[in-house]
C-alpha positions in Angstrom: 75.7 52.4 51.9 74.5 50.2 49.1 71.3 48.9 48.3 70.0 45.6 47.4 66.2 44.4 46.4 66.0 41.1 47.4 65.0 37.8 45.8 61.6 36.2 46.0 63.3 33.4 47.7 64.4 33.5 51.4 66.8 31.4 51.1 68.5 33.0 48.1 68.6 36.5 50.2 69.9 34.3 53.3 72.9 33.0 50.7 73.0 36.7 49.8 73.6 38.1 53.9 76.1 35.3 54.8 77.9 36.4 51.8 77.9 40.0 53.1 78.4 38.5 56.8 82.1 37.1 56.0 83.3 40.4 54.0 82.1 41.9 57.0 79.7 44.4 56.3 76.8 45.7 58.7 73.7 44.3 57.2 70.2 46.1 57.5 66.9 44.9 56.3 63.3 47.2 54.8 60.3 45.8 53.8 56.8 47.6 53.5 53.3 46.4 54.3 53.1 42.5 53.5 57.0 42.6 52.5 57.5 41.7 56.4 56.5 38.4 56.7 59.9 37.5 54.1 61.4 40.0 56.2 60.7 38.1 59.1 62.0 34.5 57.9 65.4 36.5 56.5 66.3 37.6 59.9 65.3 34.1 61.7 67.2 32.6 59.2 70.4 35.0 59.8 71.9 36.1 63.2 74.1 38.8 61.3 71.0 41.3 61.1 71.8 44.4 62.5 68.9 46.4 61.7 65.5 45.6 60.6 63.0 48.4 59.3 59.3 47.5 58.7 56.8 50.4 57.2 53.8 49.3 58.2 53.9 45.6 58.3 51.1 43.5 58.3 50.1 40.2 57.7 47.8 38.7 55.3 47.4 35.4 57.4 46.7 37.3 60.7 43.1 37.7 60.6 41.3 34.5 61.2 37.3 34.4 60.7 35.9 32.1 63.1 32.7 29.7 62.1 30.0 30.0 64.8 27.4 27.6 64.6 24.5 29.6 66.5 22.3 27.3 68.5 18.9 26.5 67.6 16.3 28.1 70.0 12.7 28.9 69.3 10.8 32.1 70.0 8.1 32.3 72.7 5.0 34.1 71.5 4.8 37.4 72.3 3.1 40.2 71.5 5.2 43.6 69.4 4.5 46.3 71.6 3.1 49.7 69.8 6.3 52.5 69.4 6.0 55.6 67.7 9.3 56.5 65.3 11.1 59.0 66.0 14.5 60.8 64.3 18.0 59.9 65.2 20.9 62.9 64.7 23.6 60.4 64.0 27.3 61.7 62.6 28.1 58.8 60.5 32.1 60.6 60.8 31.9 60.3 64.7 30.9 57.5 65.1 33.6 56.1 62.8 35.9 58.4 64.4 34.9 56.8 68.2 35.0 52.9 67.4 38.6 54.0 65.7 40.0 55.1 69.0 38.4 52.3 71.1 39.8 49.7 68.2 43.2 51.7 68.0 43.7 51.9 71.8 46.1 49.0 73.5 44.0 47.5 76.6 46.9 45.3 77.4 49.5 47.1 76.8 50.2 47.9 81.2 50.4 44.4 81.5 52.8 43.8 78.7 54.9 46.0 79.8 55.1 44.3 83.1 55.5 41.0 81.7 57.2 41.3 78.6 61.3 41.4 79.9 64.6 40.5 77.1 67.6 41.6 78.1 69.0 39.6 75.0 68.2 42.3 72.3 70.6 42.1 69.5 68.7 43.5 66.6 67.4 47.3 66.5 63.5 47.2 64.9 62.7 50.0 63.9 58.4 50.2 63.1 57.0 52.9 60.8 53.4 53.2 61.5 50.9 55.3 59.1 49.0 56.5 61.0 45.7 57.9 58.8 46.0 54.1 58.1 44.3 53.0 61.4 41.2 54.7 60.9 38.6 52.2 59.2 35.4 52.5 57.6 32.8 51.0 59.1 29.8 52.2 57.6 30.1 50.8 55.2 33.0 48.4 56.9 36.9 48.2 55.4 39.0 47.2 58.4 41.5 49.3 60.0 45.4 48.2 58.6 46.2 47.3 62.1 43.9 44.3 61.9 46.5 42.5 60.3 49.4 44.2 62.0 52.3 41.8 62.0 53.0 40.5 65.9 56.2 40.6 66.6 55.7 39.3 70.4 57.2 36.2 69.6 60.3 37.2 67.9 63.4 36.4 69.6 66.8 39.2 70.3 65.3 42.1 69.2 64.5 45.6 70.6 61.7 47.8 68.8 61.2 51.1 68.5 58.0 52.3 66.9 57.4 55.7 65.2 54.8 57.6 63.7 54.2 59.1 60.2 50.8 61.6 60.4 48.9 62.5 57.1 50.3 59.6 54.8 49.1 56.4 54.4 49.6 53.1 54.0 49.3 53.0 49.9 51.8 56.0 49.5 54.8 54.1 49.5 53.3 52.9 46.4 53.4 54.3 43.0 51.3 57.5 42.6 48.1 55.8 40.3 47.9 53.2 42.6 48.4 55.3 45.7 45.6 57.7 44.9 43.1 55.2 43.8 43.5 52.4 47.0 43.9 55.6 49.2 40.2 57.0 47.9 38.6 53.4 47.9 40.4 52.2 51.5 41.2 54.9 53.5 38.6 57.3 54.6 39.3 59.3 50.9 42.2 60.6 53.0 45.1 61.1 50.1 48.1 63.8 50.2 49.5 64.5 46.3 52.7 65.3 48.2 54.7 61.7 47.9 57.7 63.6 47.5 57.6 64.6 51.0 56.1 62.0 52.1 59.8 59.9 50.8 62.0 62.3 52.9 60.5 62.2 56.0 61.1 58.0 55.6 64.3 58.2 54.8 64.8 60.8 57.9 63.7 58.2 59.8 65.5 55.1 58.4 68.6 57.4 58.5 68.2 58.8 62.2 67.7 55.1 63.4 
């Protein structure tokens, strides 16, 4: 197969895939981390797509901060009552390890399952999660990548398979300086040297799809 990087412009790559549509060739689409949101536009923008491939895809614009405006209230008098201090055991690496499974875990996902029917799929998704990339920190706090996980709920004649990558994360598809040093700052100081490998077992997966 050949490769293509693609334009900055969405509809310069959509010129690009009709182009490729009428000389007939199968057409399949990769982005990585942020990449997907182009990705995204390129395949709603072209019903040719026969595979799309997102390595961990998320979205910038996904997490929204809401303003609270806390109401005004004002304390009764009371008296502090006496206490006598006392030492806390606390394992700042469990408890970061507990909020990450409670944060990581899908509540909904029974009811999705139940609810969510298309039996229009067209174009195979395939979803490469990182998955050392979930963990957060939260003391002090760096959100988990999957806070700004790109939803693809509302995407149209697709059907999406997810897979997992262990003991990589989401800066390795990067180069190797940049890797290491977002991996130290971001992600738990979690960082494999191996990249090498780390590129096979993608491309396994890409090819295998």
């Amino acid at each position: 197969y050949d490769v293509t990087i693609g334009s900055d412009s969405v509809d310069t790559n959509s010129n690009y895939v009709n182009k490729l549509t009428e000389e007939g060739k199968k057409i399949y689409i990769l982005s990585h981390s942020s990449g997907a949101s182009s990705l995204i536009r390129l395949y709603e923008n072209n019903s040719s797509i026969e595979k799309m491939i997102l390595i961990d895809p998320i979205d910038l614009n996904g997490i929204q901060v809401p303003l609270l405006e806390l109401p005004k209230f004002e304390l009764p008098d009371f008296e502090i009552p006496e206490f006598k201090m006392f030492d806390i055991d606390l394992d700042i690496n469990e408890l970061n390890d507990n909020i990450d499974e409670f944060m990581n875990k899908d509540h909904l996902e029974p009811i999705k399952n139940m609810v969510n029917r298309n039996n229009n799929n067209n174009t195979k998704v395939l979803i490469i999660n990182n998955l050392p990339s979930r963990k957060g920190k939260y003391f002090p706090f760096i959100p988990p990548i999957n806070m700004m996980i790109t939803k693809l709920d509302k995407l149209k004649g697709i059907s999406k398979k997810n897979v997992n990558v262990e003991s990589y994360t989401h800066f390795d598809l990067l180069d190797a300086p940049w890797a290491n040093s977002l991996n130290n700052v971001i992600s738990k100081n979690e960082n494999n040297e191996n990249k090498e490998k780390y590129y096979s077992i993608i491309i396994d997966k890409i090819e295998s799809f």
